[in-house]
Steps between C-alpha positions, in 0.01 A plus 500: 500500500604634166775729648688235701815660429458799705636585861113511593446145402859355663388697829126357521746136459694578823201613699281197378821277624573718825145658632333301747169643504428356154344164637130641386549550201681199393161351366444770299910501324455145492162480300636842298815285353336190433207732281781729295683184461221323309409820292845624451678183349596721192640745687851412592589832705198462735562117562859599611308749742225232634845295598690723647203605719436145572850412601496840717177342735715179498778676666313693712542281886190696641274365242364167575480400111334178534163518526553667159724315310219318301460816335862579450675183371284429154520824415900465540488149326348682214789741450672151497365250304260741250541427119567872421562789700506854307409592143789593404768226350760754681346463838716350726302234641770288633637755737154523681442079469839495704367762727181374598678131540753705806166611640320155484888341635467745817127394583621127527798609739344744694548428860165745533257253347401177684724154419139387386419738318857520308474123424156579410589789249864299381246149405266647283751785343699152428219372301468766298819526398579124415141516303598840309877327439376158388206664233684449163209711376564826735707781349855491570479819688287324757768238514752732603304669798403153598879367473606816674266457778605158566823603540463769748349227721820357574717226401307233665199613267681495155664132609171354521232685266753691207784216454314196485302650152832665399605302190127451405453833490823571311423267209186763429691808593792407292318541116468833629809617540590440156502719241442229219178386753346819593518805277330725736769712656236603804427131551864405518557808721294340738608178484860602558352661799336179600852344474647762700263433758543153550850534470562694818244303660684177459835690609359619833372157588843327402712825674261401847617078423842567510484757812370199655766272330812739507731173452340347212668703205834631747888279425603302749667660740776224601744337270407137424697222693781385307503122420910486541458588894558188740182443750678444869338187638529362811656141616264297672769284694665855610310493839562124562861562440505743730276373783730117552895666569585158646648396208710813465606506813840368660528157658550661852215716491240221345545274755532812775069607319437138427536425911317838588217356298492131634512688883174703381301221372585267820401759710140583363347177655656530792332887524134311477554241765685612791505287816284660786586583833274303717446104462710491164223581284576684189337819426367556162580839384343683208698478147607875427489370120163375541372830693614729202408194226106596648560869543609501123233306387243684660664846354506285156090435521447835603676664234346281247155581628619916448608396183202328398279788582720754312523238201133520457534923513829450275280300238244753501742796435702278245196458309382831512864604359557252238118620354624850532825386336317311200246795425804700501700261242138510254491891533850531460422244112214715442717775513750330251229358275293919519849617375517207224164568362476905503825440308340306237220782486697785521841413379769736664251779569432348826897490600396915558362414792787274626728664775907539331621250753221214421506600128928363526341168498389528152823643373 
């Protein structure tokens, strides 16, 4: 574990990640790395080992990995979360926090381990996170891992359990940053790191808002309407103009329609009592008027009836859309309102993570 530079140590990695005849012995790597990881805190080089070992039996699809993974993932959460890793004040502890936090991030999204499981694993990895975060009293090297881990959990993760303690946690992070606060160069070191940290955190959870929301910060893309323009309206008495001509007409051709008219009413009675044929009895014919006033009516009842029973469909669908379109408008505020208030944290760091085109809106 000492030599895990050599080409000995990187092939054992591919053949711990490829072989699938290494299912027996997972017990025995998995009880091996939690061990060396207890005894070996001190020893950065061999910590970086135990991970990369442990991310290798991750990878590898022939090993089923769960039954084991109560050994695996507090040994990794050490290499997170632990006050000090190394003796040495060069050590570079941070690059193997960020490590083991990509190995802990591929357990949770590994399609390999059971949905149960994964919630299982994600829930309590959660808690100790938050806990490690929200101790005032832990080192601020165990605040990093713990911010870091948070954020390689996703978006959805640092939106509800790293923003909502943000500016709490910067009024006690903020004394030491300053040099006329903290003296300690190693202390402000970290903290600067701690900064960094929550920094990019709060960047990748806006940059995921506004992918949702690419409209919020963007121009508007059409020119607004001028108030000079006219608005054409229509006249309401244009259709009764146009429907009575008689009084347009010439005198010939009034009284020509006016006498075509007076025939058509005079004979309509006549058309619904006809004299008969035999004894001078009239025969009562049906009213083609009357025949299509029913036929309408019916059509009229019926359609009201379809209409009725796609109303009650229609309301259901309408209300389903306008709570989809109000949950929309709130995330769509919250998005506004996240923007507002990393600003105020952050100041113009956070416009970094701002696309050019959405970044326009400030300028």
């Amino acid at each position: 574990m000492s030599r895990s530079n050599t080409p000995f140590f990187r092939e054992a990695l591919v053949s711990l990640s490829k072989d699938s005849g290494l299912h027996p012995l997972v017990p025995y790597f998995s009880y091996f790395i939690a061990d060396e990881v207890t005894r070996s805190l001190a020893n950065l080089p061999v910590l970086f080992a135990l991970m990369r070992v442990a991310q290798s039996l991750l990878c590898n699809p022939h090993i089923h990995i769960e039954p084991y993974l109560h050994q695996l993932m507090p040994s990794i959460v050490t290499c997170i979360v632990s006050k000090r890793l190394g003796h040495r004040l060069s050590d570079n502890h941070w690059e193997l926090r960020d490590f083991s936090v990509n190995v802990v991030a591929s357990v949770c999204r590994s399609r390999s381990v059971d949905m149960a499981m994964r919630i299982a694993i994600t829930k309590s990895l959660k808690e100790i996170l938050v806990r490690a975060f929200c101790d005032p009293h832990k080192a601020l090297t165990q605040h990093y891992g713990a911010v870091q881990g948070i954020s390689a959990l996703g978006a959805s993760a640092i939106r509800l359990l790293l923003l909502p303690k943000l500016e709490t946690y910067m009024q006690l992070l903020d004394p030491e940053l300053q040099l006329e606060k903290q003296t300690n160069e190693m202390k402000r070191k970290e903290a600067w790191r701690v900064y960094s940290a929550l920094l990019c955190a709060a960047g990748k959870c806006l940059c995921e808002r506004l992918k949702l929301f690419p409209g919020l910060l963007s121009a508007p893309t059409q020119p607004p309407l001028r108030s000079n323009k006219r608005v054409a309206t229509s006249n309401p008495n244009k259709r009764k103009s146009s429907t009575d001509l008689s009084a347009s007409q010439p005198p010939l051709k009034k009284m020509a329609s006016d006498a075509s008219k007076n025939s058509m009413g005079s004979a309509a009675p006549v058309a619904g009592n006809m004299p008969g044929c035999m004894g001078g009895f009239s025969v009562q014919l049906p009213d083609p008027s009357m025949m299509q006033a029913s036929s309408s009516a019916d059509g009229i009842a019926a359609a009201g009836a379809i209409r009725r029973d796609q109303g009650q469909g229609g309301n259901h669908h309408a209300q389903r859309a306008s709570a989809v379109l109000r949950q929309a408008w709130k995330e769509d505020q919250d998005t506004g309102h996240l923007l507002e208030s990393l600003h105020g944290v952050f100041g113009e760091a956070i416009l970094s993570f701002v696309q050019p085109s959405e970044i326009s809106f400030f300028l």
